[in-house]
Jmol script that loads the backbone (N, CA, C; Angstrom):
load data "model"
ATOM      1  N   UNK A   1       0.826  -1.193   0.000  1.00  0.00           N
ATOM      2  CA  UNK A   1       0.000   0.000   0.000  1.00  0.00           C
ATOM      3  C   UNK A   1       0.866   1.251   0.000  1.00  0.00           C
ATOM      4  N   UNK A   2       1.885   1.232   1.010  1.00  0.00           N
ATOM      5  CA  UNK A   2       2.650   2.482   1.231  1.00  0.00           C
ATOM      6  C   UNK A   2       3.347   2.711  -0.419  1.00  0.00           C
ATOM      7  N   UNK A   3       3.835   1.643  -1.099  1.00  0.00           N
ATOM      8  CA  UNK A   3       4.354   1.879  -2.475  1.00  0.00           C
ATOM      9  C   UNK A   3       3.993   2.558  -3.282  1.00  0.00           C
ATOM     10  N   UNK A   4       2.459   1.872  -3.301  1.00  0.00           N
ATOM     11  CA  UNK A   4       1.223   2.572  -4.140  1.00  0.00           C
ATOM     12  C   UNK A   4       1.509   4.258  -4.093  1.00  0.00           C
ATOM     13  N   UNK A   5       1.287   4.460  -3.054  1.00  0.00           N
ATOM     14  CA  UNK A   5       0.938   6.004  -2.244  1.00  0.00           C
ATOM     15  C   UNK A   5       2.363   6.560  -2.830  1.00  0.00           C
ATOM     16  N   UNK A   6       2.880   6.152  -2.971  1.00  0.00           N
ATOM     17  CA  UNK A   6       4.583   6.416  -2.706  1.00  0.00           C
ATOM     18  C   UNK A   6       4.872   7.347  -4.464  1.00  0.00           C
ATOM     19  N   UNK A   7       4.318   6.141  -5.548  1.00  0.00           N
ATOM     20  CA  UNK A   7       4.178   5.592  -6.432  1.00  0.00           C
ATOM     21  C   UNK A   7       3.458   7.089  -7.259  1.00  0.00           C
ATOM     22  N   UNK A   8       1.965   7.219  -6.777  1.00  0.00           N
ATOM     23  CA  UNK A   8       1.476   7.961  -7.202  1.00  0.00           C
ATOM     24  C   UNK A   8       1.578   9.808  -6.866  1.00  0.00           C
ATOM     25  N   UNK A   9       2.296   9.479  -6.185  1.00  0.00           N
ATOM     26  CA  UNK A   9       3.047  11.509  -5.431  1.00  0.00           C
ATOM     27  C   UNK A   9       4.195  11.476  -6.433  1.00  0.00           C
ATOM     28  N   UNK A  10       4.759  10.443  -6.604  1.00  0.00           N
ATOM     29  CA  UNK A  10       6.058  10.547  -7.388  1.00  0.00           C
ATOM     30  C   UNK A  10       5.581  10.946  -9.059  1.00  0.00           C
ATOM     31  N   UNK A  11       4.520  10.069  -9.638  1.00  0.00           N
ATOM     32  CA  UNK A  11       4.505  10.187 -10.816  1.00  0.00           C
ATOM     33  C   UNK A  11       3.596  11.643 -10.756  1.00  0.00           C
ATOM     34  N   UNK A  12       3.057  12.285 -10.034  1.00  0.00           N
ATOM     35  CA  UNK A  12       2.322  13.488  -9.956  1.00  0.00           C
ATOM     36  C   UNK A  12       3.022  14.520  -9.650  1.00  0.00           C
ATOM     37  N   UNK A  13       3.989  14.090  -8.902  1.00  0.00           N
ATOM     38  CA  UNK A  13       5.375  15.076  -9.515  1.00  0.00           C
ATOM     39  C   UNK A  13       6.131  15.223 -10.795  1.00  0.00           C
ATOM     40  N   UNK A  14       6.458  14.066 -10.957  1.00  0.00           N
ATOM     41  CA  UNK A  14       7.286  14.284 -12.608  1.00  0.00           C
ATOM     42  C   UNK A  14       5.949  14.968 -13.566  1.00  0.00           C
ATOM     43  N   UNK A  15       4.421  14.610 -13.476  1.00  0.00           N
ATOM     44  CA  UNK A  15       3.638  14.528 -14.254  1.00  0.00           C
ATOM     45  C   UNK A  15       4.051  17.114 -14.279  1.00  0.00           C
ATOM     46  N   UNK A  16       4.077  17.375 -12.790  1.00  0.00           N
ATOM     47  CA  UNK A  16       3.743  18.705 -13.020  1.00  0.00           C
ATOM     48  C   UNK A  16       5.048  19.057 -13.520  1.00  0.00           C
ATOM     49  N   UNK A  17       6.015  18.629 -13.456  1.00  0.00           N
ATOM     50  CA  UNK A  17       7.478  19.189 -13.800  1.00  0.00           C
ATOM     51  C   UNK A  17       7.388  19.339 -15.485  1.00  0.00           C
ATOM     52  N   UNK A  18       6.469  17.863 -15.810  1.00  0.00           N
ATOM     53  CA  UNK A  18       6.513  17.958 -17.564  1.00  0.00           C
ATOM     54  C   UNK A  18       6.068  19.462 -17.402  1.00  0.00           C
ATOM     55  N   UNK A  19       4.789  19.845 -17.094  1.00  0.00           N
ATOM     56  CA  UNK A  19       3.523  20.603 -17.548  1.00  0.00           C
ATOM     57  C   UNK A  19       4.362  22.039 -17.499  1.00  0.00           C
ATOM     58  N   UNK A  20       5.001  21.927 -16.199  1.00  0.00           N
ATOM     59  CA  UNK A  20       6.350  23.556 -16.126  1.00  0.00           C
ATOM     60  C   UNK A  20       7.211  23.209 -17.108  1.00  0.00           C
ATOM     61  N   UNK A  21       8.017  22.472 -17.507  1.00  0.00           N
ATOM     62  CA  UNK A  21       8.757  22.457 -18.721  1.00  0.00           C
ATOM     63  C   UNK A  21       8.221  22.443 -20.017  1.00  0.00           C
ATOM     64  N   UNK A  22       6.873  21.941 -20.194  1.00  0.00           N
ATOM     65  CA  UNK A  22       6.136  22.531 -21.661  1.00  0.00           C
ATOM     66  C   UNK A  22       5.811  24.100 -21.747  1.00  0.00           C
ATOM     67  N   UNK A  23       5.588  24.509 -20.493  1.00  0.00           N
ATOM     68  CA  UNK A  23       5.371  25.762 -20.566  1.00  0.00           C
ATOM     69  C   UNK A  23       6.531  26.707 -20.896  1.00  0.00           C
ATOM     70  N   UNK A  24       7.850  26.579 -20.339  1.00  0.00           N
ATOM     71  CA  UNK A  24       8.946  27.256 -20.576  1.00  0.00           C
ATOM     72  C   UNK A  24       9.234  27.677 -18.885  1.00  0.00           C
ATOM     73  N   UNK A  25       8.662  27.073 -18.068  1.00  0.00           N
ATOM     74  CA  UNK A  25       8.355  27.771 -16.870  1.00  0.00           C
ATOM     75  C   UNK A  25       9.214  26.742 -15.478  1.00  0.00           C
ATOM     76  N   UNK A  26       9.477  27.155 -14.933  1.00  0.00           N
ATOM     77  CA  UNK A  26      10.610  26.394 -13.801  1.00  0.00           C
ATOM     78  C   UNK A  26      10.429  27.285 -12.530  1.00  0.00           C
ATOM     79  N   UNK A  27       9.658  27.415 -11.853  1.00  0.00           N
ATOM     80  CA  UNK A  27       8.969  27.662 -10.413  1.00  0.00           C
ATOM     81  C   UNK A  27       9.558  26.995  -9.589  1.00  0.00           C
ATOM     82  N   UNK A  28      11.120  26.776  -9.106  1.00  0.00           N
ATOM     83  CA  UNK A  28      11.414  26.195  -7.689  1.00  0.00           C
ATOM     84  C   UNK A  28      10.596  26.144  -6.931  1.00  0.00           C
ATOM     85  N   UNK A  29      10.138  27.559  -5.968  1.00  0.00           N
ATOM     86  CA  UNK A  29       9.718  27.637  -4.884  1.00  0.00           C
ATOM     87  C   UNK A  29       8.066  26.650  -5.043  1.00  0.00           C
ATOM     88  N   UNK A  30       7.364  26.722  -6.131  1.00  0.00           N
ATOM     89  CA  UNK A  30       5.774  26.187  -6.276  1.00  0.00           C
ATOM     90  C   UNK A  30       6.350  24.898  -6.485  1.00  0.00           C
ATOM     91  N   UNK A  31       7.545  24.076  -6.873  1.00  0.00           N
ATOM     92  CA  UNK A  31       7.411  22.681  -6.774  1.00  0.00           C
ATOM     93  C   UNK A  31       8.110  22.307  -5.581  1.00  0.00           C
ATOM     94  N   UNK A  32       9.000  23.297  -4.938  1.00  0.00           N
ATOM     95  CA  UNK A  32       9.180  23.019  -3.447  1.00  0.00           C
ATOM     96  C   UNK A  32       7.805  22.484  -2.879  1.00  0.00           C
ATOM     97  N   UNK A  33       7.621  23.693  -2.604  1.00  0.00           N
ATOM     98  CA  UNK A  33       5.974  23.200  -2.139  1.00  0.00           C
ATOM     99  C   UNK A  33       4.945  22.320  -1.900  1.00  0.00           C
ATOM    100  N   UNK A  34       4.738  21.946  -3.447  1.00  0.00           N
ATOM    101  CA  UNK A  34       4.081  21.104  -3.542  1.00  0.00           C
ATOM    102  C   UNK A  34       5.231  19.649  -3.399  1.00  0.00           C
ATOM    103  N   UNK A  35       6.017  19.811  -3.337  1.00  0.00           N
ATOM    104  CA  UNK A  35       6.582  19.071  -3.218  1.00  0.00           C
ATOM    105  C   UNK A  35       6.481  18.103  -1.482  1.00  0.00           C
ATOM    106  N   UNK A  36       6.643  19.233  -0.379  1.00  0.00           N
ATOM    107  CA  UNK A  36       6.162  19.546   0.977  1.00  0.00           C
ATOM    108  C   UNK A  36       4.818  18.615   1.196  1.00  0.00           C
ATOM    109  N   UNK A  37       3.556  19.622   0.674  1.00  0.00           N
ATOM    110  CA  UNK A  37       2.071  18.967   0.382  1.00  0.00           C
ATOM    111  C   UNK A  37       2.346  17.494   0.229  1.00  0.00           C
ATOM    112  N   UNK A  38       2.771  17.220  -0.842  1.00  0.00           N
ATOM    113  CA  UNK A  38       2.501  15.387  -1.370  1.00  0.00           C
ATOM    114  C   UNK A  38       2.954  14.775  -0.488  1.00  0.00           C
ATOM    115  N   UNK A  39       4.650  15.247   0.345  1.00  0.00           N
ATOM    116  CA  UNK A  39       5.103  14.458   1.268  1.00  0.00           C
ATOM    117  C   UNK A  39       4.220  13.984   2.501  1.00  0.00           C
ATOM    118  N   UNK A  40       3.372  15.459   2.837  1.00  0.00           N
ATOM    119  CA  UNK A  40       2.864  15.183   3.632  1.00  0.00           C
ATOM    120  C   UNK A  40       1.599  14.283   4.069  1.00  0.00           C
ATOM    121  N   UNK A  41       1.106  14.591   2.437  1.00  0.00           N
ATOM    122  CA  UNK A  41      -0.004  13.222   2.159  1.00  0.00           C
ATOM    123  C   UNK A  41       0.375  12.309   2.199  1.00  0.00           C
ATOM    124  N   UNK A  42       1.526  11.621   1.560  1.00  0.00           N
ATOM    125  CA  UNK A  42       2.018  10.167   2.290  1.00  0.00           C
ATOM    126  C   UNK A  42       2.045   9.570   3.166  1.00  0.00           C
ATOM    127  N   UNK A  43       2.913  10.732   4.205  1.00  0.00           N
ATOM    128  CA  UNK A  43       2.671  10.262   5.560  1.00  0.00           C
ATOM    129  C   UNK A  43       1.524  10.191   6.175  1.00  0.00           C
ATOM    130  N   UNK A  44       0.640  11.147   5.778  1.00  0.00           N
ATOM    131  CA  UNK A  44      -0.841  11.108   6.790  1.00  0.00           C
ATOM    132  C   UNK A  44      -1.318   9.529   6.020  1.00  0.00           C
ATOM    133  N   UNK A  45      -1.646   9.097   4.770  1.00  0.00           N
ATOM    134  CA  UNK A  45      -2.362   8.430   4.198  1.00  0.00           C
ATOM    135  C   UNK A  45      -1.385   6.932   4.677  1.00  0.00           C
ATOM    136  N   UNK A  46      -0.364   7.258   5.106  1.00  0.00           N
ATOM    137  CA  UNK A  46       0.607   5.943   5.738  1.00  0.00           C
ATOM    138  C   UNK A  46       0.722   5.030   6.810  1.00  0.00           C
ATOM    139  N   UNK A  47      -0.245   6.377   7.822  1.00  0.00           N
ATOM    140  CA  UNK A  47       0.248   6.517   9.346  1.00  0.00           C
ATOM    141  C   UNK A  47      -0.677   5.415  10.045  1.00  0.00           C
ATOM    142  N   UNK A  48      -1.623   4.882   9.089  1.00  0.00           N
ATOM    143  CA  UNK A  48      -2.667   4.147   9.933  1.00  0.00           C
ATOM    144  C   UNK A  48      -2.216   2.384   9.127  1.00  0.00           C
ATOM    145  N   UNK A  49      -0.938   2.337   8.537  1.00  0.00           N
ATOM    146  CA  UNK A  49      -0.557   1.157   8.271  1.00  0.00           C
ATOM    147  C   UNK A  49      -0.317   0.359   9.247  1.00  0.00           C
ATOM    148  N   UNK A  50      -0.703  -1.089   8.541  1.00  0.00           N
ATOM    149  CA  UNK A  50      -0.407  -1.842   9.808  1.00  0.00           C
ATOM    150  C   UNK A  50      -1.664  -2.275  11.153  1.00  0.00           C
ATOM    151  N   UNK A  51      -2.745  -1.069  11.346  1.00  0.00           N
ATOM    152  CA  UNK A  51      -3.711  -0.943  11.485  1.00  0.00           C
ATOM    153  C   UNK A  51      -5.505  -1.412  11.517  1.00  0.00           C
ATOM    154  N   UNK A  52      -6.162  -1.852  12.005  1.00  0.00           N
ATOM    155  CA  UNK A  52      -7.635  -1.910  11.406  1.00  0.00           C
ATOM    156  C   UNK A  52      -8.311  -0.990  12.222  1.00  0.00           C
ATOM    157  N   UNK A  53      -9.457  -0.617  11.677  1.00  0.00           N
ATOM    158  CA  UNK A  53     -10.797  -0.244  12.733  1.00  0.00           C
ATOM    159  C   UNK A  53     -11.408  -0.968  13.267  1.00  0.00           C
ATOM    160  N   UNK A  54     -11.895  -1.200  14.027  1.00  0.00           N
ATOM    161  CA  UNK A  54     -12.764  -2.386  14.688  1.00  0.00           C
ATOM    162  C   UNK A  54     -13.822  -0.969  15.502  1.00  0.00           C
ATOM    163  N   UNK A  55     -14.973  -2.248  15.976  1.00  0.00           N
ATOM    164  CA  UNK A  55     -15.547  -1.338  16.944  1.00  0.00           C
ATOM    165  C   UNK A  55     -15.461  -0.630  18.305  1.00  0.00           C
ATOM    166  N   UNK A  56     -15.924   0.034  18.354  1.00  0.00           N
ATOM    167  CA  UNK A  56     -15.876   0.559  20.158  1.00  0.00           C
ATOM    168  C   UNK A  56     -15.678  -0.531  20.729  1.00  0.00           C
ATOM    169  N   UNK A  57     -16.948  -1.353  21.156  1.00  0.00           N
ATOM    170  CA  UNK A  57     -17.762  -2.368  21.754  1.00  0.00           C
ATOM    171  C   UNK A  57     -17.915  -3.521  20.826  1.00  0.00           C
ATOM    172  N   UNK A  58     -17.632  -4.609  21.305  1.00  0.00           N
ATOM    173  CA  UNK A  58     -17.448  -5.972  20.649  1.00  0.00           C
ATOM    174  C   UNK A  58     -18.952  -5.991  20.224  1.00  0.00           C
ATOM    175  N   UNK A  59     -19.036  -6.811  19.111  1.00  0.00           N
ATOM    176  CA  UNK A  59     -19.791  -6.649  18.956  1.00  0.00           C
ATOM    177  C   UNK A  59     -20.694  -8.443  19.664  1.00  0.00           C
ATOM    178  N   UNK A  60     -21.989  -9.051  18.623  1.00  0.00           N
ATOM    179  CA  UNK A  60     -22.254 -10.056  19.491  1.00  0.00           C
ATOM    180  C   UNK A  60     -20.918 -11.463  18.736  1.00  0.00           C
ATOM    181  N   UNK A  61     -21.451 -11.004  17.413  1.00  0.00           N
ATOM    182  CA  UNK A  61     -20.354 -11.921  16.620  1.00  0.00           C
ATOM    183  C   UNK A  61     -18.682 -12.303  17.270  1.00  0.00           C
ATOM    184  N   UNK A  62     -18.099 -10.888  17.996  1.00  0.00           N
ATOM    185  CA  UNK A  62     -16.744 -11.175  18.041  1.00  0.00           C
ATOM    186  C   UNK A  62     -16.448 -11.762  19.529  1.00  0.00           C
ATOM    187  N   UNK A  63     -17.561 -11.411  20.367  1.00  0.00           N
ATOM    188  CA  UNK A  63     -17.535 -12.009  21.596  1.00  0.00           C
ATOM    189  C   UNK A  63     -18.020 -13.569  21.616  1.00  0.00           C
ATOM    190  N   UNK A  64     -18.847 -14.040  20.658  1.00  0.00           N
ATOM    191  CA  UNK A  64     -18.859 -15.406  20.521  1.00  0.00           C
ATOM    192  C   UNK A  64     -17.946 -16.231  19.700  1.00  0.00           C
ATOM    193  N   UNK A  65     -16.839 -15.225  18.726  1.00  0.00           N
ATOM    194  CA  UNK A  65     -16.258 -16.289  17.950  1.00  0.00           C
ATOM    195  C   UNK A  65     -15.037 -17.001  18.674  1.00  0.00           C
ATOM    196  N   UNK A  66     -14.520 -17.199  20.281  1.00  0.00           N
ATOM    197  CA  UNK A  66     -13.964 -18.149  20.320  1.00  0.00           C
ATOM    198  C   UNK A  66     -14.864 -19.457  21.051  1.00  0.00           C
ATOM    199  N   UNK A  67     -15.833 -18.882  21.186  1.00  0.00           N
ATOM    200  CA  UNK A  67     -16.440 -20.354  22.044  1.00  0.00           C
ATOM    201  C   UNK A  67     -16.383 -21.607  21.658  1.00  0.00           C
ATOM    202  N   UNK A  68     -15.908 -22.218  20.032  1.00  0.00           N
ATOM    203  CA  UNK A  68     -15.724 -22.953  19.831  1.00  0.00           C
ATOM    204  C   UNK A  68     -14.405 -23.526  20.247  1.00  0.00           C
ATOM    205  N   UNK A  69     -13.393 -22.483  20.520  1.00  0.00           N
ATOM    206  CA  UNK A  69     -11.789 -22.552  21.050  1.00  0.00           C
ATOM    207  C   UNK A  69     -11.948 -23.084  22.412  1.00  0.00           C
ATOM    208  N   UNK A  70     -13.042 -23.063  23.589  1.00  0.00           N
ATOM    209  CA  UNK A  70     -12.787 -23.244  24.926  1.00  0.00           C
ATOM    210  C   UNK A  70     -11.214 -24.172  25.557  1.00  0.00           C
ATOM    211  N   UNK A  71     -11.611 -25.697  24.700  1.00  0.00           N
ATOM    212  CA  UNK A  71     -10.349 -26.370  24.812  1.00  0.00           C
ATOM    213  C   UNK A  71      -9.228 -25.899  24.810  1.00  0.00           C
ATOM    214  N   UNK A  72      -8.944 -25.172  23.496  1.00  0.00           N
ATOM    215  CA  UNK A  72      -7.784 -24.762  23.811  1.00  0.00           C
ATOM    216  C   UNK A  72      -7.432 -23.413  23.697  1.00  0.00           C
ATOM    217  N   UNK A  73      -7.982 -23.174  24.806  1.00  0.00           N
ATOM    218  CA  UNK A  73      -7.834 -21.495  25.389  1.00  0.00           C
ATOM    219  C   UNK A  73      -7.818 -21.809  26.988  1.00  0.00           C
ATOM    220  N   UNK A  74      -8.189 -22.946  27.161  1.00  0.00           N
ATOM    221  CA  UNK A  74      -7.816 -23.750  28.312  1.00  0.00           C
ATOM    222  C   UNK A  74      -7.057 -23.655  29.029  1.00  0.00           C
ATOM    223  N   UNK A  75      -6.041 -24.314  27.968  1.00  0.00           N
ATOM    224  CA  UNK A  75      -4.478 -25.067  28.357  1.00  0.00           C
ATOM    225  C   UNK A  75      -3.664 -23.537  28.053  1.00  0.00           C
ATOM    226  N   UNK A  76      -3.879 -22.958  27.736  1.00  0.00           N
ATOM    227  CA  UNK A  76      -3.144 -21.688  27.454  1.00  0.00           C
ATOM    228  C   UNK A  76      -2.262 -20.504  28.768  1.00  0.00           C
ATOM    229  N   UNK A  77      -1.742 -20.325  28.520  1.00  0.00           N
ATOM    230  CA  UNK A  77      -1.257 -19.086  29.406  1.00  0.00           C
ATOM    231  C   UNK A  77      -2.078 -17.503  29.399  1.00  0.00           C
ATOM    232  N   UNK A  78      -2.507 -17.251  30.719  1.00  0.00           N
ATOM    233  CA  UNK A  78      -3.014 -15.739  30.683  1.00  0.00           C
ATOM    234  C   UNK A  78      -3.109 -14.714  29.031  1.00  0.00           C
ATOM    235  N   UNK A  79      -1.364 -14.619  29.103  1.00  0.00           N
ATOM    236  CA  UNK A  79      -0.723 -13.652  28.177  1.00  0.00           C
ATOM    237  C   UNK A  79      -1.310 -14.540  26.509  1.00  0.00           C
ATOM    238  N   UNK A  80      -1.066 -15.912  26.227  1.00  0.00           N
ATOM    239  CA  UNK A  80      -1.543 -16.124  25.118  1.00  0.00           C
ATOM    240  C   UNK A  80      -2.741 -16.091  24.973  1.00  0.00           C
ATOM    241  N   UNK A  81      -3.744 -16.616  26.120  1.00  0.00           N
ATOM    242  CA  UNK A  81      -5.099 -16.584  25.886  1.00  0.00           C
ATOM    243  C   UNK A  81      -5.329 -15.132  25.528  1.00  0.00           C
ATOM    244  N   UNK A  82      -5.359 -14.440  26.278  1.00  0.00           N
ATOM    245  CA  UNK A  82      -5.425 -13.180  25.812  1.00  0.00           C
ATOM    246  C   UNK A  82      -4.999 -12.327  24.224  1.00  0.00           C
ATOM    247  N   UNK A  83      -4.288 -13.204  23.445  1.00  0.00           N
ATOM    248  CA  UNK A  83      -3.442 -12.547  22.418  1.00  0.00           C
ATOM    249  C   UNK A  83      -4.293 -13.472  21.569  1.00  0.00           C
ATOM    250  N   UNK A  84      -4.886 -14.543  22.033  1.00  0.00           N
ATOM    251  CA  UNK A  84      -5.569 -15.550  21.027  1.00  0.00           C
ATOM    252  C   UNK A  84      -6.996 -14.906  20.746  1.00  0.00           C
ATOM    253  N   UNK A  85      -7.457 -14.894  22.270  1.00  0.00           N
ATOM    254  CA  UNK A  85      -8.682 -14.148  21.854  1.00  0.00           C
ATOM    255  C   UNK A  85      -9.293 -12.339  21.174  1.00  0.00           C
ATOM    256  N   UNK A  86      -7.929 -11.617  21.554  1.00  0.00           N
ATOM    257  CA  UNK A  86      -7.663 -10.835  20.766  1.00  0.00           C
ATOM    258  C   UNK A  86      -8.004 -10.560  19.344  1.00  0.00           C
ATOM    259  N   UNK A  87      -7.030 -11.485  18.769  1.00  0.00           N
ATOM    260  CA  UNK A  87      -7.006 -11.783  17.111  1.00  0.00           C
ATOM    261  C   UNK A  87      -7.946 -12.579  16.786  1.00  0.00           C
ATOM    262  N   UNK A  88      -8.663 -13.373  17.457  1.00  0.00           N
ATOM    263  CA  UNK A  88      -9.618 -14.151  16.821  1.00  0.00           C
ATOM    264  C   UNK A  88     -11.070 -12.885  16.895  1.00  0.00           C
ATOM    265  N   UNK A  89     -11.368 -12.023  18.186  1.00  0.00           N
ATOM    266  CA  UNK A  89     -12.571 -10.771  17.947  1.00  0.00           C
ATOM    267  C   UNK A  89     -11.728 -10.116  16.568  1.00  0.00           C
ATOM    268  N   UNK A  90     -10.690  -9.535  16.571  1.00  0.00           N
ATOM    269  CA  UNK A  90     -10.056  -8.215  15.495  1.00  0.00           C
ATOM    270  C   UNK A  90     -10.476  -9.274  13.938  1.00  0.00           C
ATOM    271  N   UNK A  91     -10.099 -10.350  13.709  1.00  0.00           N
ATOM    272  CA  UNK A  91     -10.127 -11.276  12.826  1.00  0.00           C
ATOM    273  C   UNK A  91     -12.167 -11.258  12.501  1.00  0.00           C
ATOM    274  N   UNK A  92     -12.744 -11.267  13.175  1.00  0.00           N
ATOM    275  CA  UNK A  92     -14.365 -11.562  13.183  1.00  0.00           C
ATOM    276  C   UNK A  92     -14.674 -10.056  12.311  1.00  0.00           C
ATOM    277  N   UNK A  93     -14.232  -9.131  13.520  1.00  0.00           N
ATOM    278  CA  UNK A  93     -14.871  -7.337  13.140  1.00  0.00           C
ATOM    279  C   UNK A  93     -14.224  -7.338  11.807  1.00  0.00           C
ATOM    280  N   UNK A  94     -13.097  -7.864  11.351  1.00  0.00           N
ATOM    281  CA  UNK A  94     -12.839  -7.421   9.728  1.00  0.00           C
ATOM    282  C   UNK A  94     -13.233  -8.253   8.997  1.00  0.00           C
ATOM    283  N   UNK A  95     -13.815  -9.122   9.284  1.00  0.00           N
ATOM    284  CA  UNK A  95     -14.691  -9.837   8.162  1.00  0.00           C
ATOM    285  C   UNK A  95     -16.288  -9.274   7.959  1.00  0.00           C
ATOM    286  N   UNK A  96     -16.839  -8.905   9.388  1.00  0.00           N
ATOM    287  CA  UNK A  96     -17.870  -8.338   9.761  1.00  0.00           C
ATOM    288  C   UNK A  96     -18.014  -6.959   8.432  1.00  0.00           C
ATOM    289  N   UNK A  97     -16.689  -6.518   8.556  1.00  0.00           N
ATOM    290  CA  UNK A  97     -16.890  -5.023   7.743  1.00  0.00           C
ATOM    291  C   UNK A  97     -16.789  -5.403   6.090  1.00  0.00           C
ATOM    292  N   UNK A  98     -16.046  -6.507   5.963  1.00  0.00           N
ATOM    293  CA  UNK A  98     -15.747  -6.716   4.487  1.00  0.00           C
ATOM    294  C   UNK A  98     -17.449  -6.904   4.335  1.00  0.00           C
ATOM    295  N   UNK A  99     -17.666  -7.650   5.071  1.00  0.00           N
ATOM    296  CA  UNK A  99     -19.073  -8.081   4.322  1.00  0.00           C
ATOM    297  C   UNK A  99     -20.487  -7.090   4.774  1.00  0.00           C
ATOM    298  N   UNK A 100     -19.800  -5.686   4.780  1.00  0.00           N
ATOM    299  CA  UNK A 100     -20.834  -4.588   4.817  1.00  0.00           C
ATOM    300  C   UNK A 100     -21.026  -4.208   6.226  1.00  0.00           C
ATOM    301  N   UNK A 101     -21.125  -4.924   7.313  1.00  0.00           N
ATOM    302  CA  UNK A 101     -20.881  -4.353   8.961  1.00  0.00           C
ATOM    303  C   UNK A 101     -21.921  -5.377   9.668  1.00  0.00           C
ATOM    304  N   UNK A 102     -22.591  -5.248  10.678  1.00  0.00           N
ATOM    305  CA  UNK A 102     -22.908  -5.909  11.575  1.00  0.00           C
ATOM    306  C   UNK A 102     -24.133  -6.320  10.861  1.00  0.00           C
ATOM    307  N   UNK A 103     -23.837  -7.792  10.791  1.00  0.00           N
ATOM    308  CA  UNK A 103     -25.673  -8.464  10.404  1.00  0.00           C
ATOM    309  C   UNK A 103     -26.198  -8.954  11.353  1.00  0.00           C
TER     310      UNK A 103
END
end "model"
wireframe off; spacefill off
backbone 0.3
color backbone group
């Protein structure tokens, strides 16, 4: 994703540099600038990599999807149970959203 993003500031740069060099025109300071701007869209559009949304509040789906796990959430340690059941609610809410949000 970050490439993408990366990808498309870059070619929207060269794209305005053509448009000042067809013109006869070479504006340092306006492709500084914008130069600044795009960077900064990267980073904002970057910053939530790595990331999901989930809900506030579990919903009913993500609080029931380990009950089939009981066994082995069992035998588990505090720290893993916890990291299991974690990813198995975060894992539910993003399927929940792919498929339009809470049914």
């Amino acid at each position: 994703m970050t490439k993408d993003i990366e990808l498309k500031a870059i070619d929207e740069l060269i794209y305005e540099v053509e448009m000042f060099e067809q013109a006869g025109v070479y504006p340092v300071q306006d492709f500084i600038d914008n130069l600044k701007t795009l960077s900064a869209k990267v980073k904002e559009e970057t910053k939530l990599e790595g990331c999901v949304v989930v809900p506030v509040e579990p919903t009913p789906k993500m609080i029931d999807s380990t009950w089939d796990d009981q066994d082995e959430i069992e035998k588990m340690s505090h720290n893993s149970r916890n990291e299991f059941i974690y990813k198995k609610m975060i894992k539910v809410a993003m399927l929940e959203a792919a498929r339009g949000g809470n049914e």
